[in-house]
N, C-alpha and C positions, 0 to 999 in steps of 0.2 A: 563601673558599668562599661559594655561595650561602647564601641564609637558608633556604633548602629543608633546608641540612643541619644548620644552628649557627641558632637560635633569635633575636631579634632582642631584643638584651639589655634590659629596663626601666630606666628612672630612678632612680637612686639610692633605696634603700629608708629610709626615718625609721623608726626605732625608737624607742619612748614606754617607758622600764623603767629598771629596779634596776640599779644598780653597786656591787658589793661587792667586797670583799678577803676569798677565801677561804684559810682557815685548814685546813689538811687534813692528819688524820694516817689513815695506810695501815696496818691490820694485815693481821693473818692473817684473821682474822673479827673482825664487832661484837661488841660485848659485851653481857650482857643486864642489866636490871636492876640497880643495884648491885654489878656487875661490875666487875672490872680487866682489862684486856689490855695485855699488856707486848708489846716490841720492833716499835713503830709507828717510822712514818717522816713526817717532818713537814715539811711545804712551805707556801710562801704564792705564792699565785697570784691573779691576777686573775679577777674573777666578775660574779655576777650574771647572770639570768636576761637584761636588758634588754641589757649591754652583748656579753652571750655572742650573744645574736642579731646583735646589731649586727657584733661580730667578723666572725662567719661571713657574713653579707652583704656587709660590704666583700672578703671574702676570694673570694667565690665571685664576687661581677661587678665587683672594683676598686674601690668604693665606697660607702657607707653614711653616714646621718647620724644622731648621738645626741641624742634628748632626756633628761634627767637630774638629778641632783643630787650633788655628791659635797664632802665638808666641807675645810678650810681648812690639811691637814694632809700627812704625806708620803705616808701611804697615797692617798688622793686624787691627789696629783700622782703617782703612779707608774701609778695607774690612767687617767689621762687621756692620760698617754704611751704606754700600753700601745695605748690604741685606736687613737690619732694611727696612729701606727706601721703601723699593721695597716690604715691606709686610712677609719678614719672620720672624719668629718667631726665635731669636737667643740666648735663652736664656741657650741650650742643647752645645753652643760651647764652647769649650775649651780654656784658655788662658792659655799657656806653655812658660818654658825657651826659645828652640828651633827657632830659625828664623822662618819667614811664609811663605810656602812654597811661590815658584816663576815657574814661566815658562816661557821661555822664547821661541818667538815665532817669525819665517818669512812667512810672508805672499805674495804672488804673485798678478797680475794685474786680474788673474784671480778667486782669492779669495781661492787658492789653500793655502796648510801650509805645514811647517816641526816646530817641536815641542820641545825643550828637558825640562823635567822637573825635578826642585829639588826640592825634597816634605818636608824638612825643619820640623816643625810642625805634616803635615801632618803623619808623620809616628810615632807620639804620639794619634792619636784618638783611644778614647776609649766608648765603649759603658754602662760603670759602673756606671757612674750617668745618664745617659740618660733615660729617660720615652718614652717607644713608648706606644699610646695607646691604650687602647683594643676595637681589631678589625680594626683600622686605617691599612691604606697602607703605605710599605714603600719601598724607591726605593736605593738601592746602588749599587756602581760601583766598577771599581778594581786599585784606584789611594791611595787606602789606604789596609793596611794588608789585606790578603784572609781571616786570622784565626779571626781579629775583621769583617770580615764581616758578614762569618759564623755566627759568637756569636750572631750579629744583628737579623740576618734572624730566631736564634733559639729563641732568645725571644721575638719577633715580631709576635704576636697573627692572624693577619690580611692579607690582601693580600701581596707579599713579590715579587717585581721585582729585578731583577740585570742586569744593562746595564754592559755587559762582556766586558769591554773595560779599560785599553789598552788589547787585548788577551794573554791569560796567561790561561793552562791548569788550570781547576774549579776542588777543592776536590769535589769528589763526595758527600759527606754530606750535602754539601752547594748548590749542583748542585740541589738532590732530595727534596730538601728544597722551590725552587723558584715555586712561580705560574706561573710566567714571567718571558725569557732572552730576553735580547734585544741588536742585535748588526748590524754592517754594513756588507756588502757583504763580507769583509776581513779577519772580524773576523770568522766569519761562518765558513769560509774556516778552518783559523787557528785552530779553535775548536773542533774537529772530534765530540768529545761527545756528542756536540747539537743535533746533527741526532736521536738521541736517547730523547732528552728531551722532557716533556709532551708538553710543549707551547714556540713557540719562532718567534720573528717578526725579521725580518730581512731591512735593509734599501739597497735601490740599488740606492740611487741619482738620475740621472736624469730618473731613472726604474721605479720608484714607492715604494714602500714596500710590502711585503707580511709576512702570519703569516703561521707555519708550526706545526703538530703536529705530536709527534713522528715522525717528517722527513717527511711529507705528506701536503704537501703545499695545505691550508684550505680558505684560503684567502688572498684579494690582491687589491693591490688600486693603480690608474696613479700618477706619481709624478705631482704636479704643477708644468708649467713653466716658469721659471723668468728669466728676459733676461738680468739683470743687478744684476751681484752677488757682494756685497760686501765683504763678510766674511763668509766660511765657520764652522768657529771653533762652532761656539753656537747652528748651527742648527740640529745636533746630539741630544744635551741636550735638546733642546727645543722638540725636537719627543718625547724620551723619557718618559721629562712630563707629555707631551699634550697625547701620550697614555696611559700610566696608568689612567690617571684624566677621557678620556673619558671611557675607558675602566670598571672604576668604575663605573661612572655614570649610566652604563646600557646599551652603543652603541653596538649594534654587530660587530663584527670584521671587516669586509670589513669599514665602518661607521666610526669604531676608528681612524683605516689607517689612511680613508680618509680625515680626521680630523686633524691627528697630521700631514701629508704629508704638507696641508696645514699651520698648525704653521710653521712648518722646512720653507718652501718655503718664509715667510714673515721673518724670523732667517735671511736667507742668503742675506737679503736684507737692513740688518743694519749692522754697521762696528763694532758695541758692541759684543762682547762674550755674553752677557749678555742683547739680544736685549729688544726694545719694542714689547709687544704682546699684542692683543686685548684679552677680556675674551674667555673662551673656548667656550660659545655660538656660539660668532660669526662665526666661524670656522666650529663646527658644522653645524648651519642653513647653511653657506657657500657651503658645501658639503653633502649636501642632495640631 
């Protein structure tokens, strides 16, 4: 088909982030304080904010490249297969002394989370043998050093997102740096400085998302709605992707949204951190 119809796909996306081995028991509800909750169900799966994007980027245009850290042990190797598999490029990841990082994670009936993670590995990435390529986009997060992210974004020639997440006030070097922040209604909040940022999308859940400039809310798109949620955690990461990717491509803003609204919406309907996703077409043509 023309490109009139199917978007004109970009460059493989670099992802600069976290790779964990998520530890994840499922009850009925959390628990509060000093609480017990019994009859959880308990899985381990593959994570991470960094490699969760990365996923969903190879998933959504064939291919993706990771930058990384992950320690010397099986979890590591099960994690580095796990991408391989799935179309990323892991060739920019790191194998360190360091355990791989882990997170461990409770999930609710209604697909809600509490999180704690120990970044293990993670807090060894480095961006000194990594090749980003010229002009290519690259997307990082804040589950790894601000100062190696910084570094990233200043040698990264090409478009330069940062999913501001977990929120944690941004050196301004790093901040003036980004074409793209991208965070949830939470963060937003937590951040004062974005108000001020040239571009920033923001997620509201069952709201929709919207993109704001200099503080001036530019655009905006319906959330889908899904009436059976499985898991929350990946469908953050999967927006993320699915907007830089369409973003690149040449979608106008409302379009992008509307686009990645849609990945998130089909994220939260698998129990993987690291769900199945159709190509970014389909999503696209989806939301036209």
């Amino acid at each position: 088909m023309s490109s009139s119809v199917h978007p004109a796909m970009p460059a493989p996306l670099t992802v600069m982030g976290s790779i964990n081995l998520d530890i994840t028991a499922t009850a009925s509800r959390l628990p509060t304080p000093g609480e017990t909750v019994g009859g959880a169900v308990l899985r381990q799966q593959p994570g991470g904010k960094g490699a969760n994007q990365a996923v969903a980027a190879a998933r959504l245009s064939g291919a993706s490249r990771m930058v990384g850290a992950v320690g010397r042990d099986e979890a590591g190797r099960t994690l580095l297969t796990a991408m391989a598999s799935a179309g990323v490029d892991i060739s920019h990841v790191a194998r360190v002394d360091s355990a791989t990082g882990t997170a461990l994670v409770l999930v609710d009936g209604e697909g809600e989370n509490q999180i704690v993670v120990c970044p293990g590995a993670n807090a060894d990435v480095a961006v000194a043998d990594a090749a980003f390529p010229e002009g290519g986009a690259v997307l990082c997060q804040l589950e790894v050093d601000q100062q190696v992210v910084l570094e990233a974004a200043q040698r990264a020639s090409g478009f330069f997102a940062l999913n501001a997440a977990p929120a944690l006030p941004i050196i301004p070097e790093l901040l003036e740096r980004c074409d793209l922040v991208i965070v949830n209604e939470t963060e937003y909040e937590l951040i004062p400085e974005l108000r001020q940022a040239p571009l920033v999308a923001v997620t509201y859940g069952g709201e929709g998302s919207a993109i704001f400039e200099h503080g001036d809310r530019i655009a905006e798109a319906p959330a889908v709605r899904v009436t059976e949620i499985a898991n929350t955690i990946g469908a953050g990461d999967a927006f993320c992707a699915a907007l830089v990717l369409a973003l690149q491509s040449g979608l106008d803003y409302a379009h992008a949204l509307a686009a990645a609204n849609a990945v998130g919406a089909d994220a939260v309907r698998d129990a993987s951190s690291q769900p199945a996703l159709k190509p970014l077409e389909h999503y696209v043509e989806a939301t036209r």
